[in-house]
Structure formats: structure tokens, C-alpha cells
C-alpha positions as CSV (number, residue, x, y, z in Angstrom):
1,X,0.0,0.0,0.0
2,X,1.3,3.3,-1.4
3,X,1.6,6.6,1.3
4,X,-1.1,8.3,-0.4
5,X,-3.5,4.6,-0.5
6,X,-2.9,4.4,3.2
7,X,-4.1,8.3,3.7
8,X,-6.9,8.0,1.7
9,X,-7.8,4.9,4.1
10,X,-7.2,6.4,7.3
11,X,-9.3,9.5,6.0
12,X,-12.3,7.3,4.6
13,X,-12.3,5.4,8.3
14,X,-12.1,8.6,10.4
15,X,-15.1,10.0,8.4
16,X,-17.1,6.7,8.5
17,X,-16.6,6.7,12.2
18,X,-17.8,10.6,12.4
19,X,-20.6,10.2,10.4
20,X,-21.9,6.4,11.2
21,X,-24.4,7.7,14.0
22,X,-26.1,9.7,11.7
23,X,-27.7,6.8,10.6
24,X,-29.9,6.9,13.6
25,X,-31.7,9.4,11.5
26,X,-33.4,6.5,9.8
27,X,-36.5,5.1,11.8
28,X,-35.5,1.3,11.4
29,X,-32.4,1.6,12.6
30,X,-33.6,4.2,15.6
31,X,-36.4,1.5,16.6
32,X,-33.3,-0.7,17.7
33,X,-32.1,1.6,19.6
34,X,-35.4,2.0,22.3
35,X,-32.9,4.6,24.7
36,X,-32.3,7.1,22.0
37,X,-36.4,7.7,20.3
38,X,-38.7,5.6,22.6
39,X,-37.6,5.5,26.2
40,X,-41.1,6.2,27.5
41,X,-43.1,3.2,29.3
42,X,-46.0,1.4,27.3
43,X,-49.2,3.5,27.1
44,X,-47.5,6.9,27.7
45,X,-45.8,9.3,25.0
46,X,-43.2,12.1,25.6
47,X,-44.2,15.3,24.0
48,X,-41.6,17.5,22.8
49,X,-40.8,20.9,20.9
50,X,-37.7,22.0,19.2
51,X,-36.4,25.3,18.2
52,X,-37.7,27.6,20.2
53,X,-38.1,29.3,22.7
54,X,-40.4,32.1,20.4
55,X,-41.9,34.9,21.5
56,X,-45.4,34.2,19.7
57,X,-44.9,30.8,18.7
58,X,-43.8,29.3,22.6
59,X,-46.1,30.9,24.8
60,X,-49.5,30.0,22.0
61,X,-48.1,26.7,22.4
62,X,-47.6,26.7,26.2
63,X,-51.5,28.3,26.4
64,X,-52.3,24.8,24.5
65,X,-51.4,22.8,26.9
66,X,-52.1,24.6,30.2
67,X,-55.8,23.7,28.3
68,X,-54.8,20.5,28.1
69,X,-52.9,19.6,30.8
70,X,-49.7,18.3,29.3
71,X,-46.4,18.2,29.9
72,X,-44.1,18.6,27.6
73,X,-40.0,19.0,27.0
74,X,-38.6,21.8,25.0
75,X,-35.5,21.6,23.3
76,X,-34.3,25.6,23.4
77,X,-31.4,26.6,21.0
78,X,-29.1,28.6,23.0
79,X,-28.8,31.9,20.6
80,X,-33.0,32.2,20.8
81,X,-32.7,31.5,25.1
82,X,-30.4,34.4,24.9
83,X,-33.1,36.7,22.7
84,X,-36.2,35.7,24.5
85,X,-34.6,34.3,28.1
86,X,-38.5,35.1,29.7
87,X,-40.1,33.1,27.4
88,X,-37.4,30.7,28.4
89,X,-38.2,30.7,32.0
90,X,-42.0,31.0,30.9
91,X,-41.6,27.5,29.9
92,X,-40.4,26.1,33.0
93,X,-42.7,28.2,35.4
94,X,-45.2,26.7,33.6
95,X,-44.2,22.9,34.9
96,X,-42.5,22.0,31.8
97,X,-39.1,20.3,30.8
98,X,-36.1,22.0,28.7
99,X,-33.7,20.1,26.9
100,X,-30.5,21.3,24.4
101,X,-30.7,21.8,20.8
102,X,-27.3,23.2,19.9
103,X,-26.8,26.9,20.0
104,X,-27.4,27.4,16.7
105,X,-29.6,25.3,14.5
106,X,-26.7,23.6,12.5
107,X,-25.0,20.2,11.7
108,X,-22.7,19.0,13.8
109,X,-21.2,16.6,11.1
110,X,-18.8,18.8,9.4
111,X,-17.2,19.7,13.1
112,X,-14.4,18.7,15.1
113,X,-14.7,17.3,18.6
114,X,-13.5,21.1,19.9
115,X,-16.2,22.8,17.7
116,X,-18.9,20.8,19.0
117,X,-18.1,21.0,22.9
118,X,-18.0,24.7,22.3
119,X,-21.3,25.0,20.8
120,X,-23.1,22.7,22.7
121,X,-21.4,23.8,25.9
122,X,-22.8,27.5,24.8
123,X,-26.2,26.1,24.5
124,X,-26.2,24.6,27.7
125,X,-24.8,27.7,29.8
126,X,-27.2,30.1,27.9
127,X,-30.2,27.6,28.4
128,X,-29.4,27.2,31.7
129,X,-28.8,30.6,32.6
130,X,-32.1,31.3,31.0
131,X,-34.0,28.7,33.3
132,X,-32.4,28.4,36.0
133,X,-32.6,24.2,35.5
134,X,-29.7,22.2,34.7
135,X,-30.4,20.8,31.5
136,X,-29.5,17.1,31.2
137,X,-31.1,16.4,27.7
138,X,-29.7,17.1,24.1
139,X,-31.1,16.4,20.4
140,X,-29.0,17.3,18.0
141,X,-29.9,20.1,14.6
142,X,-32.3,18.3,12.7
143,X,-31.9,14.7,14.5
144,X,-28.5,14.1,12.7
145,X,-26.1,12.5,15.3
146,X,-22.3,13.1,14.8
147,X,-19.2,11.2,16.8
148,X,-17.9,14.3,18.2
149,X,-21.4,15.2,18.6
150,X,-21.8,12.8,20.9
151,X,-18.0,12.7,22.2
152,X,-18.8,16.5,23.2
153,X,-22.5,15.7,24.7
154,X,-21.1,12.8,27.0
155,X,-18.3,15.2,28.3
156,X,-20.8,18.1,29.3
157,X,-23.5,15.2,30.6
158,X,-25.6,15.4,28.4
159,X,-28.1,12.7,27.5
160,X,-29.1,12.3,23.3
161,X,-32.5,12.0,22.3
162,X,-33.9,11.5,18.6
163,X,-37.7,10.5,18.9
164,X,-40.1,7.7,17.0
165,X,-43.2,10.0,16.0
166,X,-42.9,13.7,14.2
167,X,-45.7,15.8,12.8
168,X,-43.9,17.2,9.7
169,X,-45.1,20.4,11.2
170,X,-42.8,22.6,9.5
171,X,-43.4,22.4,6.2
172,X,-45.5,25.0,4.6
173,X,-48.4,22.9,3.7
174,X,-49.1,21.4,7.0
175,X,-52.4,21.6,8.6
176,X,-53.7,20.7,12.1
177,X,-55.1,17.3,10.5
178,X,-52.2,16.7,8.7
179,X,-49.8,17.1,11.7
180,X,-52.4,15.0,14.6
181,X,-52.1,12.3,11.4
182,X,-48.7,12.2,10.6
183,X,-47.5,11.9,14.6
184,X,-49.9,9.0,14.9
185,X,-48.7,7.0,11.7
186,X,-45.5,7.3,13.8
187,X,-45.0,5.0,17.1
188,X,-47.0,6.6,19.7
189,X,-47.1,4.2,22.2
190,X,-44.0,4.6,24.3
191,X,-42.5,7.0,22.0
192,X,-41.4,10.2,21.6
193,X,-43.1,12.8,19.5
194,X,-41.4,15.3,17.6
195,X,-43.2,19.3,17.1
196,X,-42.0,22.9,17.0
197,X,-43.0,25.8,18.8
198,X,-40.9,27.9,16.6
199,X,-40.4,28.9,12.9
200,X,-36.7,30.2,12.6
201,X,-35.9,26.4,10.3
202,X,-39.7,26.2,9.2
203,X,-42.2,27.7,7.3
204,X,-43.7,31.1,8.2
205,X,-46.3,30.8,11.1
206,X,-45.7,27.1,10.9
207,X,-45.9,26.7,15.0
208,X,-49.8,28.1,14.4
209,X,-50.8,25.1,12.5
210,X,-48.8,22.8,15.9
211,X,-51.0,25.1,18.3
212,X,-54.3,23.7,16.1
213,X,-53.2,20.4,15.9
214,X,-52.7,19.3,19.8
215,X,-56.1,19.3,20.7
216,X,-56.9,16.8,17.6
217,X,-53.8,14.8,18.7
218,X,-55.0,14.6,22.5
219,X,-58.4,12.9,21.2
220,X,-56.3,10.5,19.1
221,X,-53.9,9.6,21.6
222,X,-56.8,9.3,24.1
223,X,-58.8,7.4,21.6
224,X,-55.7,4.6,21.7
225,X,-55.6,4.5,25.7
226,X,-52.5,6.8,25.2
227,X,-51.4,9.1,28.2
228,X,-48.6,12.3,27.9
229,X,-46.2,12.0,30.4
230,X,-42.9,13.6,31.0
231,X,-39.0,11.8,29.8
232,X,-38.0,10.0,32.4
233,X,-34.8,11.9,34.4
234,X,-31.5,11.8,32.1
């Protein structure tokens, strides 16, 4: 084997190894991983929200499901916790969970180990200092997992978490029908289900059509014997 054969070999296996998690992405291969998308007991689902907090978009949302009595986790990205920090601690004054979603809504894949700790170790100070809770959970920019990803969440403590049902909610054509069905073609039962309360990666207004959509999803859920109940501690 030539020098430049055995660099392109080393190079091919150290990307393989960064980008092999991603896979989780896929739902087959996530649904063998019950930890990472559906660590809820039977006949209970997780609700959670990503990209917020949002100054309209959050607190419509959190006026849901007061109405509904739900909890719910929301994964904050650090830059909008430092914009809105009282919607932030609206969140949790309200009963509910916060999680990490990276400080800025981008890939992780492309990023060394260093890059990674320093933006999710952002996330986690300015979420934290926005809350005053010690967030414990992380989902990674658009549920792609990275190796240094995870290197850098297992040195900060915290835990991943993809999920096994999402409502497509931020697409521009969504409706509230169209989101209660998609999340319950998903696994429900002892799942995780994915929504948004914001629209800084989605369609314009997007989190309206979410708001709609909850009280269709919590007769559907109820309909299948299905309770909301918080994630379990990280």
C-alpha cells in the first residue's frame, strides 16, 4: 500500500466513524435503539418541541397545553434562550421540561470534537442561565447525530434523544389534520413525538398550525388508551 492509499484509508475510516451515527436518523435503525427515540413506558408518550423558545410561537403553544394539561419537553437553542430568556423561563414556570438543541440550528457533522463542545457547551450555559434548570437532555440540529457530537455531549452530561413519532409540522403545507395524522402513523405508544413551537428552520407561522393540531392529537392519543407523560430523568 502506497503513502497516499494508506491516507486515503485512514481518511475514509475517520469520516465513516464521524458520520456512522447519523444513521440513527433512519427510523429502522432508531427502533433498535429504544434509549435514543422511545424510552417512554408502554401507554404513555413524551411530547416535545424544538427550536424555540419564540416569543409568539412558545407561549401560544404553552396556552395549549395549560388547556390540556400536558407536559411537555422543549428543546431551546441557546442563541433564541439568549433573545427571549422570559419566554425561556416562561416554559419552566409553567411545569415543563427544557432540553438542548445546539446553539445554533446547524449540523454538527462537518465539526471537530473542539467545535462541537464549544457550541453545545454554549447552549447549555445560555439555556441554563435562562431557566435556571440544569439541562440534562440534548437532540442534535435536525436529528443528525455526529461522533464528536456525541463525544462532546457525553463530556458536558448530556443525554441524546432522537424521537419515534414527528408531525412534519414545518413544512409550509401542514395543517392541524395533517400534523395529529402524521404523529400518529408514527410510534405513539412509548414514544417520543417530535413538534415545533418555533419557525426560525420552518415555514412562516408554521408553530400556528402545531397550536391547532394538539387538541386533535389529545383525542387521538386518548382514543388509543394513550397518556402524555414527561421523559423519564436523564
Amino acid at each position: 500500500m502506497t503513502a497516499k492509499s494508506l491516507l486515503t484509508t485512514v481518511a475514509a475510516g475517520v469520516v465513516g466513524f464521524q458520520v456512522l451515527p447519523a444513521v440513527t436518523w433512519l427510523p429502522p435503525v432508531r427502533r433498535l435503539i429504544p434509549g435514543l427515540a422511545s424510552p417512554m413506558p408502554r401507554g404513555t408518550v413524551a411530547v416535545t418541541f424544538d427550536d424555540g423558545p419564540h416569543p409568539e410561537g412558545t407561549v401560544a403553544i404553552l396556552d395549549r397545553l395549560d388547556e390540556l394539561d400536558w407536559p411537555a419537553t422543549f428543546f431551546m437553542l441557546g442563541s433564541a434562550a439568549q433573545r427571549h430568556p422570559a419566554v425561556a423561563r416562561e416554559v419552566v414556570a409553567r411545569g415543563h421540561s427544557v432540553g438542548v438543541h445546539g446553539f445554533d440550528h446547524r449540523y454538527l457533522l462537518a465539526r471537530s470534537l473542539r467545535d462541537a463542545s464549544s457550541d453545545l457547551g454554549r447552549a447549555r450555559d445560555a439555556v441554563s442561565s435562562a431557566t435556571g434548570v440544569d439541562v440534562k437532555w440534548w437532540r442534535p440540529p435536525y436529528g443528525v447525530l455526529s461522533a464528536t457530537g456525541l463525544a462532546a455531549a457525553s463530556r458536558l452530561g448530556l443525554r441524546p434523544l432522537l424521537w419515534s413519532a414527528w408531525g412534519k409540522d414545518w413544512v409550509a403545507g401542514a395543517t392541524p389534520a395533517s400534523i395529529a395524522a402524521t404523529v400518529m402513523a408514527g410510534r405513539v405508544d412509548g414514544g417520543v413525538a417530535l413538534l415545533h413551537d418555533s419557525d426560525v428552520t420552518s415555514a412562516a407561522g408554521s408553530w400556528r398550525a402545531t397550536e391547532r393540531a394538539l387538541e386533535l392529537l389529545a383525542r387521538r392519543v386518548a382514543a388509543n388508551g394513550i397518556r402524555i407523560a414527561r421523559l423519564p430523568a436523564a
